[in-house]
C-alpha positions in Angstrom: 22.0 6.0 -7.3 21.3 8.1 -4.0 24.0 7.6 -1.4 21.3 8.5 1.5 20.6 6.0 4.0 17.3 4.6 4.0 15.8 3.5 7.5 12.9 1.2 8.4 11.6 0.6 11.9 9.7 -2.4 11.7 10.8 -5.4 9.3 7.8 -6.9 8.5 5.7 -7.6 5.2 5.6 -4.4 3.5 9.5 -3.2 4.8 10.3 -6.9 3.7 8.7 -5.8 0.3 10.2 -1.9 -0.4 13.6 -3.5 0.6 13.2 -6.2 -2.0 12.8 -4.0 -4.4 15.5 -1.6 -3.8 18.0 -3.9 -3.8 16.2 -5.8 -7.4 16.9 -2.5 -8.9 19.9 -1.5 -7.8 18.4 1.7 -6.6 20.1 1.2 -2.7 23.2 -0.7 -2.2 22.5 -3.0 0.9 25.0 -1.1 2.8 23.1 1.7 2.4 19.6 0.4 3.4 19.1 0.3 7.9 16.6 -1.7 9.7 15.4 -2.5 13.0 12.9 -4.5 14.7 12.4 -6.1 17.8 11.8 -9.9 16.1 15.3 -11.2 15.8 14.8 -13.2 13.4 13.2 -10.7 11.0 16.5 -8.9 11.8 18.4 -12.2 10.6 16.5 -12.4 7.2 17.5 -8.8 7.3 21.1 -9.5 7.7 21.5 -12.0 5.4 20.6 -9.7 2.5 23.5 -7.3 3.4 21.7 -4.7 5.1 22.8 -2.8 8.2 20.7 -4.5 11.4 20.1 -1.9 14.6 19.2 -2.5 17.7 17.0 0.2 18.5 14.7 2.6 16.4 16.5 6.0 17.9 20.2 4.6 16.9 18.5 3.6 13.3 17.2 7.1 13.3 20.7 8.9 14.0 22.1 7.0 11.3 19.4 7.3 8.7 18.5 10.5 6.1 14.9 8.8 5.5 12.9 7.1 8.3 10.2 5.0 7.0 7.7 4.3 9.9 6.7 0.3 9.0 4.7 -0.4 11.8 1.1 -0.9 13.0 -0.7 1.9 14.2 -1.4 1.3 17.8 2.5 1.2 18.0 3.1 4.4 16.8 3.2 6.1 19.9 5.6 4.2 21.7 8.0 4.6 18.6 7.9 7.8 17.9 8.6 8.4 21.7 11.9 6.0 21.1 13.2 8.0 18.4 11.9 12.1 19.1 15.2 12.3 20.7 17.0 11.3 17.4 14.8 13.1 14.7 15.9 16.5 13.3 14.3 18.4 10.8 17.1 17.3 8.1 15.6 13.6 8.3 12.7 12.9 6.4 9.8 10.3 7.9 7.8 8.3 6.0 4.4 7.1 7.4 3.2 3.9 5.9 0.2 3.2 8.6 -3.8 3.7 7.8 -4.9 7.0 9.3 -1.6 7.9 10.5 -1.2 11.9 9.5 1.7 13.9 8.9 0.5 16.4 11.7 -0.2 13.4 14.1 3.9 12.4 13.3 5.2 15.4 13.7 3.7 16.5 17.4 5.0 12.8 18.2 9.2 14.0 17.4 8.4 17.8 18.5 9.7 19.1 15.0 8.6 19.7 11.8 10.1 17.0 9.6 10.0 16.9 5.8 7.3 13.9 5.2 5.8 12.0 2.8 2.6 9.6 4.1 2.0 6.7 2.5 -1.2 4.3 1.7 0.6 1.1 0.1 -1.7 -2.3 -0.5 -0.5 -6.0 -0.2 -0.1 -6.3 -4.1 3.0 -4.7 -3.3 4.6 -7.7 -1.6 4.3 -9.2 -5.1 5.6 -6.3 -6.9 1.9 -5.5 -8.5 1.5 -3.0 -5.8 -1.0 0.0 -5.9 0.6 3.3 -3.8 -1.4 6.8 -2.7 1.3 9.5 -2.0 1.1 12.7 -0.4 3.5 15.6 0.6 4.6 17.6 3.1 5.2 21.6 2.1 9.0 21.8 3.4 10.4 18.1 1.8 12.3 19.5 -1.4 11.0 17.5 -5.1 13.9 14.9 -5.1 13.4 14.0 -1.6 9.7 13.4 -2.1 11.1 11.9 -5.6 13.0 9.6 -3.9 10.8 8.6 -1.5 7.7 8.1 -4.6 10.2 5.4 -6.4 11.0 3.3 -3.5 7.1 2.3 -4.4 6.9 2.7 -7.6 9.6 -0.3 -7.8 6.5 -2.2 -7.0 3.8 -1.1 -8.8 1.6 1.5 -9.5 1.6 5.1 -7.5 -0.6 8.2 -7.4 -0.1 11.8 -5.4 -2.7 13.6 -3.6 -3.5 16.3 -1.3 -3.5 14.8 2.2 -7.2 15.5 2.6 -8.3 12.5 0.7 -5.9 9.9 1.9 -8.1 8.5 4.3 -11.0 8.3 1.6 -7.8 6.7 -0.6 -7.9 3.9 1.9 -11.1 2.4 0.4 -9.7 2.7 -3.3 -6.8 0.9 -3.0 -5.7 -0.2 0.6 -8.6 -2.1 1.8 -9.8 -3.0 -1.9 -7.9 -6.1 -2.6 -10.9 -7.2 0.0 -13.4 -7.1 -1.8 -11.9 -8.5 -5.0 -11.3 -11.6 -3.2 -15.0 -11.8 -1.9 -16.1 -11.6 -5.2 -13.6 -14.0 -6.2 -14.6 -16.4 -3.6 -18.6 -16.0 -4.1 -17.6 -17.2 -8.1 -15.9 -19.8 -6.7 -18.4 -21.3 -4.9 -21.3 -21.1 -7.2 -18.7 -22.9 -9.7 -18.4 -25.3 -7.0 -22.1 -25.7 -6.6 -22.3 -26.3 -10.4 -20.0 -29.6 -10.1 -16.6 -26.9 -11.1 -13.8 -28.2 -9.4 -12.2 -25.1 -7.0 -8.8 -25.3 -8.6 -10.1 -25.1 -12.1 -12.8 -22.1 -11.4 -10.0 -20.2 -9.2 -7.6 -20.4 -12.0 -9.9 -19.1 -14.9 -11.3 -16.7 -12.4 -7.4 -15.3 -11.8 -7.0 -15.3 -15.2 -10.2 -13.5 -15.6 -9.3 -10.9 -13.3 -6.1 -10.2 -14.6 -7.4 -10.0 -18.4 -10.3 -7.4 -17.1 -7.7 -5.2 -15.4 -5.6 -4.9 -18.6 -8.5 -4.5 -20.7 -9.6 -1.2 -18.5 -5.7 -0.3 -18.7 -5.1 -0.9 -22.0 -7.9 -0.3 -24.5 -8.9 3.4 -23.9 -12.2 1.8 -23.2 -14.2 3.4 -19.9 -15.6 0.8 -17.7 -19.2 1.4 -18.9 -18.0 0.7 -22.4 -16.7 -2.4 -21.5 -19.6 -3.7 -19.9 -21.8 -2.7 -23.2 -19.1 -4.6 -25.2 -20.2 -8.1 -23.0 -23.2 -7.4 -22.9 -25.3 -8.6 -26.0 -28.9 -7.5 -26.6 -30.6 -11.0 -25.0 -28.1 -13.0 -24.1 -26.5 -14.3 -21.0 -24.2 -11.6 -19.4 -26.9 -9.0 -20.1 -28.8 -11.5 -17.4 -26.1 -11.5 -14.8 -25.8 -7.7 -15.3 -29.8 -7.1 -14.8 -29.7 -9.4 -11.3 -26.4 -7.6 -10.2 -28.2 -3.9 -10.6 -31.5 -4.9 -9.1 -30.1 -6.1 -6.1 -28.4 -2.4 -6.5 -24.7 -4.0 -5.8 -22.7 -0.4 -7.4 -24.5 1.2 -4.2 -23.6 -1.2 -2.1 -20.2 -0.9 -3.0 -19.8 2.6 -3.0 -21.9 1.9 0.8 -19.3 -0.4 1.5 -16.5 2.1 0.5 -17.9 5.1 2.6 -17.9 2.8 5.6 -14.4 2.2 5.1 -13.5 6.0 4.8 -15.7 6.6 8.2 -14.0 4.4 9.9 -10.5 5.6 8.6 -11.9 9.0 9.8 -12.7 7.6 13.3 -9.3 6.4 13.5 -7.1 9.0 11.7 -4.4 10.7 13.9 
């Protein structure tokens, strides 16, 4: 178990979620585990678990070894301003916000901290989580080790080159979207059919799960899969035909660039 202090500015859903799991596993002792946030009572919740409450990012920062940046975006500036004064280059900053680079961090504290930026999803509140990873050159392999298993507590994690973690966003961060619109569009038809909404929403959860372990778990590739439903005149073969003539794989991979454009548009 590392004795390093673990910080996180901002104490909201996904810090509420990495700290959970830390403390599941026994991988931090609470004492060793540093939060702030301007919501009192998110600091309260905090509290209660055993972990050290600040009351300011730039104290959290002097008396943390890893800074991980949990908030939104548009505050970024204003906390990386609080804390520059605080950061040294033996800290290491985790970035956890869409579009938020390394680069764009470290002109924000003036030096050139050891980093690792992050594109988590909401899954990971549940523990079924689904975590892109990237490096920076100067964090040693059990910083950026350490760093990788805070997530990995929660799910599943991949590392990649910086350069495609704004495509990553339409993979896995903004994804569990579009699950639930197709979830919701099953739904209704089954309510259109006289299927009460519980009922279909259940089987359709269950379906969903059973489909993602199937790709997991049976060596099969997705196009194998679909053959395998798909008997020669019958009824998924059907769905499949109405599904391709309406051309919905390009309009997801249409929707999917759009989401990398705009991740573009906003990267920092």
């Amino acid at each position: 178990m590392s004795e390093k202090k673990i910080g996180f500015i901002g104490a909201g859903n996904m810090a509420t979620a990495i700290v959970s799991g830390l403390i599941r596993e026994k991988t931090k002792l609470p004492q060793n585990i540093n939060v702030f946030d301007k919501d009192e009572e998110k600091l309260e919740i905090m509290a209660n678990r055993g972990v050290n409450c600040f009351s300011s990012g730039a104290e959290l920062t002097k008396n943390s070894d890893i800074i991980v940046l949990a908030v939104k975006p548009q505050n970024y500036d204003e906390v990386l301003a609080e804390i520059a004064s605080s950061a040294d280059e033996s800290k290491i900053f985790v970035t956890i916000a869409a579009g938020i680079s390394i680069d764009y961090v470290r002109r924000g504290l003036g030096i050139k901290c050891p980093m690792v930026r992050v594109m988590p999803n909401t899954p990971l509140l549940l523990g079924k989580g689904a975590t892109a990873l990237c490096r920076s050159d100067n964090i040693s392999d059990g910083d950026f080790e350490e760093v990788k298993s805070m997530f990995a507590l929660s799910g599943e994690v991949a590392v990649l080159p910086e350069s495609q973690m704004n495509a990553v966003i339409a993979v896995n961060g903004s994804s569990p979207a579009y699950i639930y619109l197709f979830a919701k569009a099953m739904v209704d038809y089954s309510v259109s059919v006289g299927i009460d909404a519980d009922t279909a929403l259940r089987l359709v959860c269950k379906t969903f799960e059973g489909s993602a372990e199937m790709l997991r778990s049976s060596g099969d590739t997705p196009e194998t899969l679909i053959d395998k439903v798909c008997s020669k005149g019958g009824t998924t073969i059907e769905a499949m035909n109405v599904l391709r003539n309406r051309q919905v794989p390009e309009i997801i991979a249409d929707a999917m660039a759009a989401c990398t454009k705009r991740a573009e548009e906003l990267g920092r």
